[in-house]
C-alpha positions in Angstrom: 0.0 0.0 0.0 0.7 3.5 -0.5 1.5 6.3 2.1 -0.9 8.4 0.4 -4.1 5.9 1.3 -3.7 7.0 5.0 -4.3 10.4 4.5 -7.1 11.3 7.0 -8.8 14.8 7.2 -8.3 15.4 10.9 -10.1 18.9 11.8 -7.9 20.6 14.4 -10.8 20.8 17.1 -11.0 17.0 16.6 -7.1 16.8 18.4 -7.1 16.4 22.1 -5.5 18.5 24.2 -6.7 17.2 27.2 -6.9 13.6 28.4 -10.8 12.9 29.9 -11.0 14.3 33.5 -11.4 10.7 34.8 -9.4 7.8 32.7 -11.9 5.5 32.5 -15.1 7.5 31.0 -12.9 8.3 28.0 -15.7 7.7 25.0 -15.5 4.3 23.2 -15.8 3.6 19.4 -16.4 -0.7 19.8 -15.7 -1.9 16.2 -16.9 -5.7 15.1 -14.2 -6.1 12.1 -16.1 -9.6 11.1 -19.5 -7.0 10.6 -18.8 -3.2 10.5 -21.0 -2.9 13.5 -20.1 0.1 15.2 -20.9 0.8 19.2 -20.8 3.8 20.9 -19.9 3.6 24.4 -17.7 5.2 27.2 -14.5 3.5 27.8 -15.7 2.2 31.6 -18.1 -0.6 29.2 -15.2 -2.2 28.2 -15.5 -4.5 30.7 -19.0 -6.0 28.9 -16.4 -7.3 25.9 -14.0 -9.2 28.3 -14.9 -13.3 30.3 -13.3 -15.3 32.2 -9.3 -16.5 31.6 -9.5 -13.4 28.5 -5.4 -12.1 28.8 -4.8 -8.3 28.1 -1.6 -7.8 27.7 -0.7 -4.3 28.7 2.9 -2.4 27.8 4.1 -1.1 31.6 6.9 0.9 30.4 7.3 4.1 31.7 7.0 7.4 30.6 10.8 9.7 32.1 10.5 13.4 31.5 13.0 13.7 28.3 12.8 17.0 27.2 15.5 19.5 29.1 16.1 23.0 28.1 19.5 24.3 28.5 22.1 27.2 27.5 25.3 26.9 24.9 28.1 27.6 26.8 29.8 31.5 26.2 26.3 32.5 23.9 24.1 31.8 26.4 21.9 30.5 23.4 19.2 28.6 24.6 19.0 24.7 23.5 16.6 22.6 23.8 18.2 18.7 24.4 15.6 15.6 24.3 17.1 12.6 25.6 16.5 9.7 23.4 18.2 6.7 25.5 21.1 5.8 28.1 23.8 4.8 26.2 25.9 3.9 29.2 25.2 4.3 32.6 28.9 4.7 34.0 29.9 7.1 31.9 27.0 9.2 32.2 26.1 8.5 28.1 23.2 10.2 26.5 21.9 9.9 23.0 19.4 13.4 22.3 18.2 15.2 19.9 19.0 19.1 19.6 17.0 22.4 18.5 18.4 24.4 16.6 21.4 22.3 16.1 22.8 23.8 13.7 24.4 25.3 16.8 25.9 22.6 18.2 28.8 20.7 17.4 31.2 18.7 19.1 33.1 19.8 21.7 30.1 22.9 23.2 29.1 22.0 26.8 25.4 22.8 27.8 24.0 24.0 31.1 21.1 22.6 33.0 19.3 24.5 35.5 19.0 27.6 36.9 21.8 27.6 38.8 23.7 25.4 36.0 23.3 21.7 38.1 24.0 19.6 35.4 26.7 20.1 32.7 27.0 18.1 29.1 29.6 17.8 26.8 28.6 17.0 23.4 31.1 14.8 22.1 29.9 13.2 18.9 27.2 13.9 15.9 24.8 11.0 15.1 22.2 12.4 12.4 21.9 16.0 11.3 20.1 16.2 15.0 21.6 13.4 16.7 24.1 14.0 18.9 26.1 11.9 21.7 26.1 14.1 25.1 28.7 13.3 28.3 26.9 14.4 31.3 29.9 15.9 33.6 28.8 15.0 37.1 30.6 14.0 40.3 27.6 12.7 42.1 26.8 8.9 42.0 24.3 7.4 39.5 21.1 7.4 42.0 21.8 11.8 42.9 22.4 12.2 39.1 19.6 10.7 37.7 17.3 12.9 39.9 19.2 15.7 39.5 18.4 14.6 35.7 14.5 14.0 36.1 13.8 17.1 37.9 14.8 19.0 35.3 13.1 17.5 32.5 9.7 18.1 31.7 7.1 15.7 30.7 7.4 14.7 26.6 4.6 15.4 25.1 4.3 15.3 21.4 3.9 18.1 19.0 0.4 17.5 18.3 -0.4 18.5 21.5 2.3 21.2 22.4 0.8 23.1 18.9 -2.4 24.1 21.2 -0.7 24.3 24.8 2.1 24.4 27.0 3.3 21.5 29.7 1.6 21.9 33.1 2.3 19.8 35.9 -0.7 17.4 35.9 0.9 16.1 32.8 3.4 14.1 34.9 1.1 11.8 36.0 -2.1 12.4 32.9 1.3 10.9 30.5 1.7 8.0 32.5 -0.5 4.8 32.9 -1.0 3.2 36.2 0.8 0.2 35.4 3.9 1.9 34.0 6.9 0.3 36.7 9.7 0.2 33.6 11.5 3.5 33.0 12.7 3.8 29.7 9.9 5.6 27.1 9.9 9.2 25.4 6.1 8.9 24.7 3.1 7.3 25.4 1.5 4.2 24.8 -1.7 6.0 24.8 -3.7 3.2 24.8 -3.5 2.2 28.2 -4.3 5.2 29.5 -8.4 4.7 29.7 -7.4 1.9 32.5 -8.7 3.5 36.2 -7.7 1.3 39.4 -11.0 1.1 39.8 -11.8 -0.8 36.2 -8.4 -2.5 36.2 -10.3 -3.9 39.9 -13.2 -4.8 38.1 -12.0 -6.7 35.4 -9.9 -8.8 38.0 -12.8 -10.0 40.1 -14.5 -10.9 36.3 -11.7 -13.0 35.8 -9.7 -11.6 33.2 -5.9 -12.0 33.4 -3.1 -9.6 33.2 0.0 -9.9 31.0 2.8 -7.3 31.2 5.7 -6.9 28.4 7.7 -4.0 28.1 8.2 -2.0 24.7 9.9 1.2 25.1 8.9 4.0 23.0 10.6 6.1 20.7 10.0 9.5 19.0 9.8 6.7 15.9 6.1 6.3 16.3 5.6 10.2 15.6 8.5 10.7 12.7 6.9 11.7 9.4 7.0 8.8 7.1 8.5 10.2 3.8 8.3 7.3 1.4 5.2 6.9 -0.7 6.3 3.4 -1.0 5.6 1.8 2.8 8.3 -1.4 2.0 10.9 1.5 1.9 10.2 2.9 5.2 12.6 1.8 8.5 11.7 2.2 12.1 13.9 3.3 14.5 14.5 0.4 17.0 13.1 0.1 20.5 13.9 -1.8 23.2 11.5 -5.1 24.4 11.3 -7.2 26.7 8.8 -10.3 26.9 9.3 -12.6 30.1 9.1 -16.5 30.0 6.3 -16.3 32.5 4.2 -13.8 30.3 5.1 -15.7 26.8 3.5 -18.8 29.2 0.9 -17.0 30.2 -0.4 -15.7 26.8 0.2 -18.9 24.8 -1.8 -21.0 27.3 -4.9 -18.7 26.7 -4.2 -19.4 23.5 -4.3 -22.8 23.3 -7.3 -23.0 25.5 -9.1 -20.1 23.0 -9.7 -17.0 25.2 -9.7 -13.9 23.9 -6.2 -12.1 23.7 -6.9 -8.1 23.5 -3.5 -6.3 22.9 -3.8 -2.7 24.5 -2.1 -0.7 22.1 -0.1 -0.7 19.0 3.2 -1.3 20.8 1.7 -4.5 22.2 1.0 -5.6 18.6 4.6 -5.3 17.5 6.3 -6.5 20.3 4.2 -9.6 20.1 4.2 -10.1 15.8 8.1 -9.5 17.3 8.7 -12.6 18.9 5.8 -15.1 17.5 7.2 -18.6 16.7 7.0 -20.7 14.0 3.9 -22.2 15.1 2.3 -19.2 16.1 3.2 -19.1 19.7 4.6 -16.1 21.7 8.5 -16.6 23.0 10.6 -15.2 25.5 12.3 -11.9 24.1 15.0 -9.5 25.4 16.3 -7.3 22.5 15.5 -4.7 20.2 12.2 -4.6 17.5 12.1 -2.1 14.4 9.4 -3.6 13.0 6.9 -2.3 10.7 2.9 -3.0 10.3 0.9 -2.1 7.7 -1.8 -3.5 5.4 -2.2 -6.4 4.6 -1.1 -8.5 7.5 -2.4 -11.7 9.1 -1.5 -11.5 13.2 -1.1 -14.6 15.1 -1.4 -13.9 19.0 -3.8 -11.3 19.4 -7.9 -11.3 17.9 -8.8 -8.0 19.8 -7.2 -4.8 19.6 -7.3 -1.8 21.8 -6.1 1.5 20.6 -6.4 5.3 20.0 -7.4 7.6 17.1 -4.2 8.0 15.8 -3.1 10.4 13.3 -3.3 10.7 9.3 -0.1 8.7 7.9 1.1 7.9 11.3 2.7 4.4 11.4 0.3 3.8 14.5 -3.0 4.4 12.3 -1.3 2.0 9.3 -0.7 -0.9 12.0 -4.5 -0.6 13.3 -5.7 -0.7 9.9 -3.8 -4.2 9.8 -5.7 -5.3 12.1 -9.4 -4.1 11.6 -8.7 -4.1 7.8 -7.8 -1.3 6.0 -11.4 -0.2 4.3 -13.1 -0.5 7.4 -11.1 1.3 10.0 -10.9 4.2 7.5 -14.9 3.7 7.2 -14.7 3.8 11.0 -12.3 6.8 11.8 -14.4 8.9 9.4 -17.3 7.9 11.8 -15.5 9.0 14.4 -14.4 12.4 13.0 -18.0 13.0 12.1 -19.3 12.1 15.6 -16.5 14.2 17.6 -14.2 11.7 19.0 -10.6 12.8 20.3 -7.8 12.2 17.9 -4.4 11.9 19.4 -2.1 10.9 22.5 -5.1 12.6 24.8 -8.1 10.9 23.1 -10.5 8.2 22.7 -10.4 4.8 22.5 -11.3 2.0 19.5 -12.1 -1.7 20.5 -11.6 -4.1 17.4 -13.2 -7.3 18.0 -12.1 -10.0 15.7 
């Protein structure tokens, strides 16, 4: 397929800005691929689509606030620096991203802070703007890294910083409740809808919970700029499936339950590591893997997920999954009948 056939007239009201006050009353579009049959509901009704010994498999990385701002040392000129991963922890190792960066080059140092805590040496160039930072600190690892995290602010993506600034509730609306493993520069948005409260409920109905870890990257959001998809490469991201949950998931599936992946990133990591035979392994490694029409999955035969946005890879690997006529059929329904678009919006069930 061609990039051009995900094109998606998004109006700019249609983009949240905002997550739902409470998580779980999020609206819900509920999607029968097999029919078309489209359900309106609020995200809290989920539950009615789940039974007893269903496995959700849920992505509990965690979101760390990337984005720094800092000054160019002599010019004063202000930088920002988005940290992209820990290269190596000894050394103090950062791989970022710069803006503008035409003004940095190897060699400039960077302050951090008002009264300059942290100090970087850039000291190599990775893309035009890549580049490989040395923090210079004394302190040990654990005082660093706060030092580190209390300076950054909370990620969010462009779509939303276009109609607003960070505020401090987005430190814990950009997380999910789940999230335990540090390591993501966005937000698996799908998990997000999940309250205590409905997470309790579907326990007591019987449903079982799988956790894998995908770390995201600012991959998901990149503009794809090949018309032909086969030509486009994701950046890697780091995964990690555990024996216990590759157990877990392939028993439910030999027994067939229901396996709802929440999110794209549980799609990938899972079409990741599928065997053979179609059954989930252990995994501890990297994924650049890249899902778009057509495509027969193995593991998973429901799908939860956001509205994502036109041409995003995220919107290509749901159509995958629904099939690609029908979840265009479907986001036009939901553009026309005011659901949230985005990181910040609403949620689509496909049931397979």
């Amino acid at each position: 397929m061609k990039l051009s056939e995900f094109r998606l007239k998004i109006p700019a009201e249609s983009i949240a800005l905002y997550p739902a006050e409470n998580r779980d009353e999020a609206r819900l579009l509920v999607l029968d691929a097999k029919t078309g049959k489209m359900e309106h509901r609020l995200f809290k009704d989920i539950i009615d689509y789940f039974e007893d010994k269903d496995v959700l498999v849920l992505n509990n990385t965690r979101v760390f606030p990337a984005r720094l701002y800092g000054n160019k040392e002599r010019t004063g000129a202000r930088i920002e620096v988005f940290l992209l991963r820990e290269l190596n922890r000894e050394q103090y190792l950062w791989d970022v991203l710069v803006d503008p960066a035409r003004k940095i080059r190897i060699g400039n140092k960077l302050y951090f802070g008002e009264n300059d805590e942290l100090v970087a040496e850039v000291i190599d160039n990775t893309t035009s703007r890549g580049r490989t930072i040395r923090f210079l600190c004394e302190e040990d690892y654990d005082k660093f890294k706060k030092i580190l995290f209390s300076l950054g602010e909370t990620p969010l993506p462009d779509h939303i910083l276009a109609g607003r600034k960070v505020e401090d509730e987005d430190q814990d609306r950009f997380q999910n409740i789940f999230a335990t493993e540090e390591g993501s520069v966005a937000l698996p948005a799908a998990g997000t809808h999940f309250s205590r409260e409905l997470m309790k409920r579907l326990e007591i109905k019987g449903v079982d919970f799988a956790y894998l870890t995908l770390h995201m990257g600012l991959g998901n959001f990149s503009d794809v700029e090949v018309e032909d998809l086969t030509k486009h490469k994701m950046d890697s991201e780091r995964m990690i499936i555990q024996p216990d949950v590759a157990d877990m998931i392939n028993k439910a599936r030999e027994e067939k339950h229901n396996i709802i992946a929440c999110g794209t990133t549980i799609l990938r990591a899972m079409e990741t590591s599928v065997s053979m035979n179609g059954f989930l392994k252990p995994y501890d490694g990297w994924t650049n893997k890249f899902i778009f029409p057509p495509y027969d999955f193995t593991i998973a035969n429901r799908l939860i997920s956001n509205f994502h946005l036109s041409q995003s890879t995220m919107y290509m690997m749901v159509s995958a999954f629904g099939g690609y006529d029908i979840v265009k059929k479907t986001y036009e329904t939901a553009i026309k009948e005011g659901y949230k678009f985005g990181s910040y919006g609403d949620a689509l069930l496909i049931l397979k």
